[in-house]
C-alpha positions as CSV (number, residue, x, y, z in Angstrom):
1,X,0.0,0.0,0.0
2,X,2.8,2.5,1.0
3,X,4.3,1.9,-2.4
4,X,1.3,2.3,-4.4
5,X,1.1,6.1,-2.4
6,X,4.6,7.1,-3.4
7,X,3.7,5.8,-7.0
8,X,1.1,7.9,-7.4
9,X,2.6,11.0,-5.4
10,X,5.1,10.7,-7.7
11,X,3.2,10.4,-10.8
12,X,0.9,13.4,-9.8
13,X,4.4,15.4,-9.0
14,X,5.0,14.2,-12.8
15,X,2.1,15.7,-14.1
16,X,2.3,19.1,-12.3
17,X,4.9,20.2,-14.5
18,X,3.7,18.9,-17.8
19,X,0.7,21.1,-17.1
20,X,3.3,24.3,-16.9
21,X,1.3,27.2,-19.1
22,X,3.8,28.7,-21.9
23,X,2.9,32.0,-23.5
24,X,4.8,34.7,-25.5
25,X,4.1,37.7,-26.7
26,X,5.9,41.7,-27.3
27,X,6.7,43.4,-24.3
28,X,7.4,47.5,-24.8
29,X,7.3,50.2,-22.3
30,X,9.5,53.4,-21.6
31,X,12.6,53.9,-19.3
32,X,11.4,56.9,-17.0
33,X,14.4,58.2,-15.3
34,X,15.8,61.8,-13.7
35,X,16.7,64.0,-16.4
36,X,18.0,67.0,-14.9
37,X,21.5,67.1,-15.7
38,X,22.8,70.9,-14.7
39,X,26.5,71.0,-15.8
40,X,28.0,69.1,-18.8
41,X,30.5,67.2,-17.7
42,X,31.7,63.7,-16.7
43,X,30.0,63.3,-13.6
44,X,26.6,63.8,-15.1
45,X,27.1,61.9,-17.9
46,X,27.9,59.1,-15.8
47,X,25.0,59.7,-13.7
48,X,22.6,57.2,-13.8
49,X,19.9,59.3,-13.2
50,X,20.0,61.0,-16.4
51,X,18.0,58.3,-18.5
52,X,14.8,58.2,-20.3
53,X,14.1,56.3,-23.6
54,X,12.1,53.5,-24.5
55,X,11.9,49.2,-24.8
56,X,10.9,46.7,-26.8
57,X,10.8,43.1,-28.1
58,X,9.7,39.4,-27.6
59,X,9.2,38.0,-24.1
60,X,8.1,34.1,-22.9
61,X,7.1,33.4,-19.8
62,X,6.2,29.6,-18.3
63,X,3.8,29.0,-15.4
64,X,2.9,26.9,-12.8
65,X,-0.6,27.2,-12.8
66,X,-1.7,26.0,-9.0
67,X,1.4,27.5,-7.6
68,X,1.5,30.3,-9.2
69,X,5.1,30.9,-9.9
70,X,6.8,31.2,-13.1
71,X,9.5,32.2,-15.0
72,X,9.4,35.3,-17.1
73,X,12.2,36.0,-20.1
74,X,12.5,38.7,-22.9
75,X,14.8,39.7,-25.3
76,X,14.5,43.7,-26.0
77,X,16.1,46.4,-27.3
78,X,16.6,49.1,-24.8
79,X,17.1,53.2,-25.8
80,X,18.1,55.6,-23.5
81,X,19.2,58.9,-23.9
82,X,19.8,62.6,-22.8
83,X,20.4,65.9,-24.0
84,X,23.9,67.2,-23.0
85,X,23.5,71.1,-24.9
86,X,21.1,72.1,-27.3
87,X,22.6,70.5,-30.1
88,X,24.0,67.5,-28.8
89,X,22.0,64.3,-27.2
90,X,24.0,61.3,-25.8
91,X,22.2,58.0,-26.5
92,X,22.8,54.7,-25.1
93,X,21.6,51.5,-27.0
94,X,21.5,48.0,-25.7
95,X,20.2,44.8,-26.1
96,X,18.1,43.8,-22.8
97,X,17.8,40.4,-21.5
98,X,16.0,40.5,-18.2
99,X,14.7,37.1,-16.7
100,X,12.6,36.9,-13.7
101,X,10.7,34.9,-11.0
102,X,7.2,35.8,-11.4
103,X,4.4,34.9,-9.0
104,X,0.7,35.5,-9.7
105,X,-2.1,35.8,-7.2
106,X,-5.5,35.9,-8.6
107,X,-8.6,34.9,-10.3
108,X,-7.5,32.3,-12.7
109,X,-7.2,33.2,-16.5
110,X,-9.2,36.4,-15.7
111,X,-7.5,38.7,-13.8
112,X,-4.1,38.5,-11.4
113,X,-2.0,40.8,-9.9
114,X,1.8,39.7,-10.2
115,X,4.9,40.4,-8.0
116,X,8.5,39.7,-10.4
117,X,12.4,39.7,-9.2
118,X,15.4,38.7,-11.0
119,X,18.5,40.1,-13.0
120,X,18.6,41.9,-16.4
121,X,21.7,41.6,-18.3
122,X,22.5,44.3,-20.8
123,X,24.8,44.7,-24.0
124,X,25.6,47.8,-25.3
125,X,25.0,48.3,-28.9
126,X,26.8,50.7,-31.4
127,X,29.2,53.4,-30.4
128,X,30.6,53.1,-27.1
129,X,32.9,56.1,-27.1
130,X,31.4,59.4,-27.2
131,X,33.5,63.3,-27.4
132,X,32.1,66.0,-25.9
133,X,32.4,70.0,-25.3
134,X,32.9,71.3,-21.7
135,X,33.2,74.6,-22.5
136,X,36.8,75.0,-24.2
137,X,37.4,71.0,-23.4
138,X,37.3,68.2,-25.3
139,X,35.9,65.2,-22.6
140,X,35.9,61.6,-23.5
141,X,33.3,59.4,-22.3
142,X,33.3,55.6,-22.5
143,X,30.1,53.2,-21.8
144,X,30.5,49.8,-20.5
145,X,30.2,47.0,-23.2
146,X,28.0,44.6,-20.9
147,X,26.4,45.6,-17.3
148,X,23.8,44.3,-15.1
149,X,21.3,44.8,-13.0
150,X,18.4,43.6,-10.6
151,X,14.5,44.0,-11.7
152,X,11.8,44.4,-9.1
153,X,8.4,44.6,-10.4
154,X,4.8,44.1,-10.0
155,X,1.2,44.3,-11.9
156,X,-1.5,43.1,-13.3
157,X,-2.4,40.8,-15.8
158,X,-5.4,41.1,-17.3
159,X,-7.9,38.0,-19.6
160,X,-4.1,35.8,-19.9
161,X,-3.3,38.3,-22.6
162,X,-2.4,41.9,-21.7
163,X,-0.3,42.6,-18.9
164,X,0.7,45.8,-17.3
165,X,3.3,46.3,-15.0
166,X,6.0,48.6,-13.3
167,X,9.3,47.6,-13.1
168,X,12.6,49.3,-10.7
169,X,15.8,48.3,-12.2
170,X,18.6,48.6,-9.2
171,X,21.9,48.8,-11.0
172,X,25.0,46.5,-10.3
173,X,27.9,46.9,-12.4
């Protein structure tokens, strides 16, 4: 009898996974930052307060369904930006790739509020080196080729199609 319990424990512990709900979809949003820079120089450059742009691409995300917790991934394309005089604006391209543990509380396929953590690792696209004025001097300013952060979010998810959500990136290297 005991082993006909652990066979079935085990073949329900089996079957949990197999019923894992997969979706995909585009994610896009904006990158809402600071931008009050007040002198033109290194230091604000390198600021990382001084960012606003935008984000984009395709994201997958697998759930547990009675648990509730999933993983969420997404590959975007990240644009952030600033203007450093009136002529000149300093732009920062990337390619995105935040994954994160997700767990959903609600109302089935309906509605659910959501609660996300994880790390977001980011490669720099295009130009990494940028020259600018500082009155009568010429400054150099270099960006990172790869750096990385941590992702808190949370929000809502809304008929297991649209999703809306708010995300705090906490920067680490």
């Amino acid at each position: 009898m005991k082993k006909a319990l652990v066979i079935c424990g085990l073949a329900l512990l089996s079957i949990l996974p197999a019923s894992a709900q997969f979706s995909w979809g585009i994610r896009g949003g904006l990158n809402l930052v600071n931008n009050d820079i007040t002198a033109v120089n290194k230091e604000s450059a390198m600021n990382k307060d001084s960012y606003t742009g935008f984000f984009f691409g395709p994201m997958a995300e697998i759930q547990i369904p009675i648990i509730g917790i999933g993983v969420d991934a997404a590959v975007l394309y990240s644009q952030k930006g600033f203007e450093v005089s009136d002529e000149e604006t300093m732009k920062n391209h990337s390619l995105a790739i935040p994954v994160s543990l997700k767990y959903s509380l609600g109302l089935g396929n309906f509605a659910a509020v959501y609660f996300a953590a994880g790390p977001e690792f980011d490669f720099k696209i295009g130009d990494l080196d940028r020259e600018f004025k500082d009155g009568d001097d010429v400054k150099n300013f270099a960006l990172e080729q790869s750096t990385w952060s941590i992702n808190v979010g949370a929000g809502v998810k809304l008929i297991n199609h649209i999703q809306a959500g708010v995300n705090y990136n906490i920067p680490v290297s």
